[in-house]
C-alpha positions in Angstrom: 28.5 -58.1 68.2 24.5 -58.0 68.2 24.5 -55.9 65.3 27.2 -59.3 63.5 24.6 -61.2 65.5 21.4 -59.8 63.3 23.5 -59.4 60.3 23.7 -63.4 60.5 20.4 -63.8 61.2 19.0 -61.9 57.9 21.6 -63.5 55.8 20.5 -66.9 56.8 16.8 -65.6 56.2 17.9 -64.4 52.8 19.9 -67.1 51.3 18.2 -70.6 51.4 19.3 -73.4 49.9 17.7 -73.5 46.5 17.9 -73.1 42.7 19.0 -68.8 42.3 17.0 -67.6 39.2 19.0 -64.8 37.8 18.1 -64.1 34.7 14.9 -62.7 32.9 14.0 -62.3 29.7 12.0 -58.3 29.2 8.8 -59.3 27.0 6.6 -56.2 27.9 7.4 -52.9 29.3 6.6 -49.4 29.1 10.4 -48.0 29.7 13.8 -49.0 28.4 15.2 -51.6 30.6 16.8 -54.1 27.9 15.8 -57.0 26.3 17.6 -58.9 29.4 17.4 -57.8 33.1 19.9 -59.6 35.9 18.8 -59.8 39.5 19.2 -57.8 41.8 17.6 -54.5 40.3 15.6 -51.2 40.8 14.9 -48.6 38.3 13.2 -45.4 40.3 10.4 -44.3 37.8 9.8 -40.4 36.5 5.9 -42.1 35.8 4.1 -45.2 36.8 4.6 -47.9 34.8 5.0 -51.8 34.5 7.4 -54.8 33.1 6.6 -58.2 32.2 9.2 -60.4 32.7 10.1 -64.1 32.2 12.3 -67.3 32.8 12.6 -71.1 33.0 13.2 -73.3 35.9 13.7 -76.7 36.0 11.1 -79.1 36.9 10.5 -80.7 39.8 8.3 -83.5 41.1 8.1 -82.4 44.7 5.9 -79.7 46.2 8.2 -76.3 45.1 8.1 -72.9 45.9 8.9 -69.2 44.6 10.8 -67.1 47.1 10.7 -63.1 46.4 12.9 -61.9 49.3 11.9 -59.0 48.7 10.5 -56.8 45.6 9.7 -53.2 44.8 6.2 -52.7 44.0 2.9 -51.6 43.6 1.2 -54.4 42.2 2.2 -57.8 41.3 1.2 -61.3 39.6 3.2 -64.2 38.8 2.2 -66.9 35.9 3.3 -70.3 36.0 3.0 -72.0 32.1 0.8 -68.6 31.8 -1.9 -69.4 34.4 -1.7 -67.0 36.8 -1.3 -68.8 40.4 -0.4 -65.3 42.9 -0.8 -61.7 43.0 0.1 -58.9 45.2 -1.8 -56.0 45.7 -4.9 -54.7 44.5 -5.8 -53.9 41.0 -6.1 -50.0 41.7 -1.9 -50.6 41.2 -1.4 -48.7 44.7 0.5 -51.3 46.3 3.4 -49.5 48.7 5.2 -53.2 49.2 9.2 -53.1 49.1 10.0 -54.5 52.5 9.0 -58.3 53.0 9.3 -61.2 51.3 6.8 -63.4 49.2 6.3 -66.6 48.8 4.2 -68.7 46.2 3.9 -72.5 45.7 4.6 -73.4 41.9 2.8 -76.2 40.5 4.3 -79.4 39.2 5.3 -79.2 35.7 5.9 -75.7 35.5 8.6 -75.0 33.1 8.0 -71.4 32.5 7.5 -68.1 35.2 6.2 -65.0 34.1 5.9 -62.2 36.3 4.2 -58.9 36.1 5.4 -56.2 37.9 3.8 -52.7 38.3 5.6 -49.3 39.8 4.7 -46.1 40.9 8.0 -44.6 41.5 10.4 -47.9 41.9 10.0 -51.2 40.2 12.3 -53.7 41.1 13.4 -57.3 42.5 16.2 -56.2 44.9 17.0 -59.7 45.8 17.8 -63.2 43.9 14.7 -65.1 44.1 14.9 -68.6 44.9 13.6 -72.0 44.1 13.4 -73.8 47.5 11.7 -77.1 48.9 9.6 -77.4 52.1 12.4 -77.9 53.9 13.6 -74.2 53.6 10.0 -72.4 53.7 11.5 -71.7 57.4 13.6 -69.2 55.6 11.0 -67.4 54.6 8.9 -67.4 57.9 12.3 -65.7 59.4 12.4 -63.0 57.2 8.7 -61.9 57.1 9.0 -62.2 60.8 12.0 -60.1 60.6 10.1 -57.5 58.4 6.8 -57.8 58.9 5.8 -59.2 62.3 9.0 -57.8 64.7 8.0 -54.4 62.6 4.5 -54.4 63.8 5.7 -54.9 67.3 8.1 -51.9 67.6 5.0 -49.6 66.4 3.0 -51.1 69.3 6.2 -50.8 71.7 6.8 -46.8 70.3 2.7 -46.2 70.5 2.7 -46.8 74.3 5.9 -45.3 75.1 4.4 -42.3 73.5 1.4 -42.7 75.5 4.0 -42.6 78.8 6.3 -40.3 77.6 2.9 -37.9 77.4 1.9 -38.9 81.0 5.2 -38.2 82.1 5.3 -34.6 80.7 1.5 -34.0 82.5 2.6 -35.3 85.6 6.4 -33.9 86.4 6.4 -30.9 88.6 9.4 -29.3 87.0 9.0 -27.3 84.3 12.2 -28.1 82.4 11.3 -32.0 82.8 7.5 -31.0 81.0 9.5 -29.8 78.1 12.1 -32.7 77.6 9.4 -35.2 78.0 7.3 -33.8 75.8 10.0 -33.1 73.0 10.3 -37.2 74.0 6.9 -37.4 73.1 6.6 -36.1 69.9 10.1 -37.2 69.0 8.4 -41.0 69.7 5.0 -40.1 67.7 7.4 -38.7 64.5 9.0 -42.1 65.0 5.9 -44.6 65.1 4.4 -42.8 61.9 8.1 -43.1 60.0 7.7 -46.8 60.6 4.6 -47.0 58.9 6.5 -46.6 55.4 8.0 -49.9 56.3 4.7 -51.2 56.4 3.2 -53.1 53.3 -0.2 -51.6 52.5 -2.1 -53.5 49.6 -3.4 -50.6 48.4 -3.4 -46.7 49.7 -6.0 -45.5 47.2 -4.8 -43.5 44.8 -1.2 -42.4 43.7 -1.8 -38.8 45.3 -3.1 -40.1 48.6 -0.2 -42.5 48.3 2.2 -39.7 47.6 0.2 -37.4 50.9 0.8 -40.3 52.8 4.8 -41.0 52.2 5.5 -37.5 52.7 4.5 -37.4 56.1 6.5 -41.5 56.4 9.4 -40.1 55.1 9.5 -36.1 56.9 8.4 -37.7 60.0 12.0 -39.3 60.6 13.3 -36.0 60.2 10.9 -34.1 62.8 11.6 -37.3 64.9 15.4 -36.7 65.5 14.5 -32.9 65.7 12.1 -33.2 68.7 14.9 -36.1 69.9 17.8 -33.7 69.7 15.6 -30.7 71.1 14.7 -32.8 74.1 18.1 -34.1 74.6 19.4 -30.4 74.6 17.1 -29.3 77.4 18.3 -32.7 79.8 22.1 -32.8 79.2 22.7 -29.0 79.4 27.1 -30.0 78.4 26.6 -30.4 75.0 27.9 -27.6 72.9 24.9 -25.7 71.7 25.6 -25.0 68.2 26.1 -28.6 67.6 22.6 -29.9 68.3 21.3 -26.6 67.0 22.6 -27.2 63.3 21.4 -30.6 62.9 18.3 -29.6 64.8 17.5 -26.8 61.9 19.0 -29.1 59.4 16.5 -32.1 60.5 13.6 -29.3 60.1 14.9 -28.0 56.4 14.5 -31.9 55.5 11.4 -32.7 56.9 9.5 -29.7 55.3 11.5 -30.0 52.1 10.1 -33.7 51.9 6.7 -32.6 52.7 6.9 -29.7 49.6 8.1 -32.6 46.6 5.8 -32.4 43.8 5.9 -36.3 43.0 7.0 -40.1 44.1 10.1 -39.6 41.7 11.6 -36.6 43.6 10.5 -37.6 47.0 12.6 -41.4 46.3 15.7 -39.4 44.9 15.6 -37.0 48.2 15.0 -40.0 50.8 18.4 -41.3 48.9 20.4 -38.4 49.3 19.2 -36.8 52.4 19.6 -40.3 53.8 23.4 -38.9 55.0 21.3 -36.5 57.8 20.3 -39.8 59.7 23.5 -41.1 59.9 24.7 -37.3 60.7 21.9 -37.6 63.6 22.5 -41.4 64.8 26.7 -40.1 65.3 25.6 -37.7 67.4 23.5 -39.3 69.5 25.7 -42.0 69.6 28.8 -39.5 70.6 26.8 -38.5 73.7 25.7 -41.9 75.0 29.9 -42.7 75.3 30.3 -39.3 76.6 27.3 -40.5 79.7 29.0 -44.1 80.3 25.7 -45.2 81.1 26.1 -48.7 79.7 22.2 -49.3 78.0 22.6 -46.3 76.4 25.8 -47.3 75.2 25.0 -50.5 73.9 21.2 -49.1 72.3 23.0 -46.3 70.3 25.4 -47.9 68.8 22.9 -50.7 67.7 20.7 -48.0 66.5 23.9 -46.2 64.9 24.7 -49.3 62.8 21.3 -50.3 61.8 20.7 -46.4 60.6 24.1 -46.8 59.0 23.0 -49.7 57.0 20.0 -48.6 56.1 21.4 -45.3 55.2 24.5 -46.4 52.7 21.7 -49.3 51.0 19.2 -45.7 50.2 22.4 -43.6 49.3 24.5 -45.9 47.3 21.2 -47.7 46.1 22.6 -51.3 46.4 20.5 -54.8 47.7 20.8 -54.6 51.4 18.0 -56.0 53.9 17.2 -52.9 55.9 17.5 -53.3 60.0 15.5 -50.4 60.3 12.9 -52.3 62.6 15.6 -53.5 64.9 17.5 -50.1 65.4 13.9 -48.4 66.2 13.5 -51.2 68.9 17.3 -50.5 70.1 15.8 -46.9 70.7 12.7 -48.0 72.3 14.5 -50.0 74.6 16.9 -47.1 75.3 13.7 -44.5 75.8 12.8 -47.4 78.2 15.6 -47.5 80.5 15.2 -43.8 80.9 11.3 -44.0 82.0 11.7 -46.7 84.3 14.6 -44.0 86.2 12.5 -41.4 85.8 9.2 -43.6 86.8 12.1 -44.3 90.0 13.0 -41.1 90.6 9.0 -39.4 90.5 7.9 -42.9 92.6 10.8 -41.9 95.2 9.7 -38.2 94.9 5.7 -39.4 95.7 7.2 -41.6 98.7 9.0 -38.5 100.6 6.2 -36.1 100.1 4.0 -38.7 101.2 5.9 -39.3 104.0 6.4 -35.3 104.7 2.4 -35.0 104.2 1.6 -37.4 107.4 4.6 -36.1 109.8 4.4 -33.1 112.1 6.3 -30.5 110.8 7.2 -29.0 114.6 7.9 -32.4 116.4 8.0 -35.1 113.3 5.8 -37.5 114.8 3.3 -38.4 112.6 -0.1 -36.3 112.2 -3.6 -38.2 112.4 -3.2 -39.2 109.1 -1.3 -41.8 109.6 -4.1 -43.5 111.4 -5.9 -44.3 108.2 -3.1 -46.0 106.7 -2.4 -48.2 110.2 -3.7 -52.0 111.0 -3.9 -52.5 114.4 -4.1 -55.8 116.5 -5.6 -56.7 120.2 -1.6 -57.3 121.0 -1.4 -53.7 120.7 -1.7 -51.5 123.7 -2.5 -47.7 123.2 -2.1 -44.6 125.0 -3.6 -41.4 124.5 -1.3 -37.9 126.2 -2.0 -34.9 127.2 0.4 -32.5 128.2 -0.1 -30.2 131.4 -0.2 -26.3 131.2 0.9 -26.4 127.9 -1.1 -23.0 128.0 -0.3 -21.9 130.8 3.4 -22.7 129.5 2.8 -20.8 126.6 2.0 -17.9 128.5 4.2 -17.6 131.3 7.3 -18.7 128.9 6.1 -18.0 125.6 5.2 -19.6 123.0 9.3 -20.8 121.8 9.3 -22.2 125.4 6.0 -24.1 124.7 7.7 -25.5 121.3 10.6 -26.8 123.0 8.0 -28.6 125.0 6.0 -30.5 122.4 9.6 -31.5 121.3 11.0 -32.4 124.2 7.9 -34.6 124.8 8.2 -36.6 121.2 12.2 -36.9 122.1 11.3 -38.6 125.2 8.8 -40.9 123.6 11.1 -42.3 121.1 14.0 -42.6 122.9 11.6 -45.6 125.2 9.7 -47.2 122.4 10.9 -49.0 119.3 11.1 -48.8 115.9 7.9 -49.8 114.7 6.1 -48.2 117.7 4.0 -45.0 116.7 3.8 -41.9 118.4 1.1 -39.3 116.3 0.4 -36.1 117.4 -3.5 -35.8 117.5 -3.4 -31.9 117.7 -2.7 -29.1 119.6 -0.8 -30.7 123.2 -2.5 -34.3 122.5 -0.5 -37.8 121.8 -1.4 -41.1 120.8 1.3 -44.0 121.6 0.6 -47.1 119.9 2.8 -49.5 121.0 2.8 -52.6 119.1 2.9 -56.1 120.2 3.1 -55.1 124.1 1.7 -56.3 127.1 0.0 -53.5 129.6 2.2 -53.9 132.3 5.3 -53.7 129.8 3.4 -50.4 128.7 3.1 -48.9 132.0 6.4 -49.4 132.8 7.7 -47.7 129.6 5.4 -44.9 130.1 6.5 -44.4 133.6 10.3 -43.7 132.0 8.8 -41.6 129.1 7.3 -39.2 132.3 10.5 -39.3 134.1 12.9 -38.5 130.9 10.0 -36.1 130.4 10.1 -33.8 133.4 14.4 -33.8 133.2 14.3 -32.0 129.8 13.1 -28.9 131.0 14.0 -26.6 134.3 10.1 -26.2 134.1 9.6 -29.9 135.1 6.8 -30.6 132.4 4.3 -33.2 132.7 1.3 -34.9 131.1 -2.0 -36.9 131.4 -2.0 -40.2 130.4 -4.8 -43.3 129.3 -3.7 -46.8 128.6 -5.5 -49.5 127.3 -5.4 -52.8 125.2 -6.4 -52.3 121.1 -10.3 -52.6 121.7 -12.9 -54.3 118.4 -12.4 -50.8 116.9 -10.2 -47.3 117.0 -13.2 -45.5 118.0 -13.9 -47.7 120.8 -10.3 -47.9 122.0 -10.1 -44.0 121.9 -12.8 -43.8 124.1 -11.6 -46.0 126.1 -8.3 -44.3 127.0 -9.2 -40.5 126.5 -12.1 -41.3 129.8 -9.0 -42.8 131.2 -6.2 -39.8 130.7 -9.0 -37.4 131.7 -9.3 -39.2 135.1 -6.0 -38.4 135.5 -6.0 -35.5 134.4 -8.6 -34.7 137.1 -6.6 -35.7 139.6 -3.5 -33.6 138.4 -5.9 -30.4 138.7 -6.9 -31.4 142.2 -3.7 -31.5 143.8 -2.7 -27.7 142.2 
């Protein structure tokens, strides 16, 4: 359905209403092409070389426009009655344009277009050029959206889910989840510099820095869906090996085989053949997403599938097709996405626990001091610091299991009296601090004075403790002070009756 839905979309973008212009008449050229040449075409060139082509339109007397949907090369200029009124590129004829539309306002009168087109290793107008009003320029703002602007955006969207995908492989403890993000990683770097051979550069110097540069373009969709398959591999350890393996070495042979071509010629008839591999790679991937049921996955891969598909059959069979490429890369991205944001989930729920682990008491599981740092407390809170008797003592007439049960026995007492969002934080050693929140002090004393007697029931030793209560003072500090003098009066008075 989306992928009927886009389909739609680029047909509309493609086909306004207008006068086609079909036909040319061949009044220049370095090659054979006929005296005639029909639209749509592409020749791949063995050399660089040029045509000059031309046609009559009718004439108008409103404002009227040339629409190029899209053409094939590396440097352009377009003559109305002979005077030239556009060009494309610059005149170093380096041009690497075959991917958006043009557009060019033709002047009143005109009767005649002539149009110069320069290759390096294709030359062509892959689409029927149009004729249109200002009423259908909206056609052409779609498309170069479609090709141009939305294009730009997925290499943003793919830079910065490298740059996570990289943080994620730094920051995972386990050792197998470093790998498969990091095969992510690279898999999503490979991918961003493919897309940059969608790009239309005006110039890219010269024809052998042009030729350096689509090397990498082109092998880096290959290394892409190696690193991809590599990382999926590590995470879904069900799939068969030997399936991934073989397109994994196959992906390789056609990425370094790309890089090793010794011109534009051979590296265009390659992309066209070894074209098959993506779709080889998209199936698979697309096999494994129905084989998870996880429903963005799902729907993601089989948009990327289809859009890999078309693109794929357009290079192969070398026919006039818009390529979806763009969209099917953002499919991806929005798949790599989903599995982030549960990853991002997963580490944030990870960082929560051992957090939580980090400020409890490993013996009792009340909270350690740590928690104090993290706490806001109120004058409606009333606060009471413990200290246990003869936990020493305890420890060595019982031992020090006995003095254990102790401290635990204490903390169970405690919570079973106070509620939920009361704390109870073991200062150290046989000290307690009972915060309990929102409480008046006579409501405190009363629910220490059953924490004491729960207290000396869960032993046969009959333990006890110290005990200092007071309302939240200006500060902590203050407040501690306030109710450690306080349980050390009792405690005093604990010692004088032994």
């Amino acid at each position: 359905m989306i992928f009927l839905f886009l389909a739609f979309i680029f047909n509309w973008a493609l086909k306004p209403r207008g006068v086609e212009i079909k036909t040319f008449r061949v009044i220049e050229n370095e090659e054979k092409f006929g005296e005639v040449l029909t639209a749509p075409f592409v020749f791949v060139l063995k050399k660089p070389t040029y045509v000059v082509l031309k046609t009559s339109i009718p004439q108008t007397s409103e404002k009227t426009y040339l629409y190029l949907p899209q053409v094939d090369t590396s440097y352009f200029e377009i003559y109305a009655n002979e005077k030239l009124i556009g060009t494309y590129g610059f005149p170093n004829k380096t041009a690497h344009i075959w991917y958006q539309p043009l557009l060019y306002t033709i002047p009143e009168g005109t009767k005649e277009i002539k149009l110069k087109i320069w290759g390096i290793y294709e030359l062509g107008i892959e689409f029927i050029p149009y004729l249109i009003d200002e009423s259908q320029k909206t056609k052409f703002l779609v498309l170069e959206f479609l090709t141009n602007k939305f294009l730009l955006i997925s290499i943003g969207s793919f830079v910065a889910l490298s740059i996570i995908l990289l943080m994620l492989s730094r920051n995972v403890h386990n050792i197998k989840r470093k790998k498969i993000y990091f095969s992510f990683f690279l898999a999503s770097v490979f991918g961003t510099l493919w897309l940059f051979d969608l790009v239309p550069f005006q110039s890219m110097g010269t024809v052998f820095s042009m030729l350096l540069l689509r090397k990498i373009f082109v092998a880096s969709i290959y290394f892409g869906f190696a690193f991809l398959i590599r990382g999926t591999m590590l995470d879904i350890t069900e799939i068969k090996p030997y399936l991934g393996k073989a397109l994994l070495y196959i992906d390789y042979f056609a990425g370094f085989l790309m890089l090793s071509v010794p011109s534009m010629y051979y590296l265009e008839i390659f992309t066209n053949y070894f074209s098959v591999v993506l779709i080889l790679n998209s199936l698979f991937f697309l096999a494994l997403s129905y084989k998870s049921k996880i429903i963005v996955n799902i729907l993601t891969s089989t948009l990327f599938f289809l859009t890999v598909l078309n693109d794929s059959t357009t290079l192969f069979l070398n026919y006039s097709n818009e390529f979806l490429s763009s969209c099917g890369v953002f499919a991806v991205f929005l798949g790599f996405s989903y599995t982030v944001i549960r990853e991002y989930r997963f580490m944030v729920r990870e960082i929560r626990l051992t957090h939580k682990k980090s400020l409890k008491d490993k013996l009792t599981s009340a909270f350690n001091r740590g928690i104090i740092d993290l706490t806001t407390f109120s004058p409606s809170d009333t606060v009471v610091f413990v200290d246990l008797n003869d936990l020493k003592t305890i420890n060595d007439t019982y031992g020090h299991k006995k003095g254990d049960e102790v401290l635990v026995n204490f903390v169970e007492s405690v919570r079973k009296n106070i509620r939920s969002n009361d704390l109870i934080i073991r200062m150290g050693g046989d000290e307690f601090l009972i915060v309990l929140r929102n409480c008046p002090l006579e409501k405190a004393k009363e629910i220490m004075k059953k924490i004491s007697e729960n207290y000396e029931k869960s032993s046969d030793i009959k333990p006890s403790f110290s005990w200092g209560i007071s309302k939240f003072k200006s500060s902590f500090e203050e407040t501690i002070e306030e109710v450690d003098k306080k349980m050390y009066e009792m405690k005093s008075k604990f010692k004088s009756k032994k």
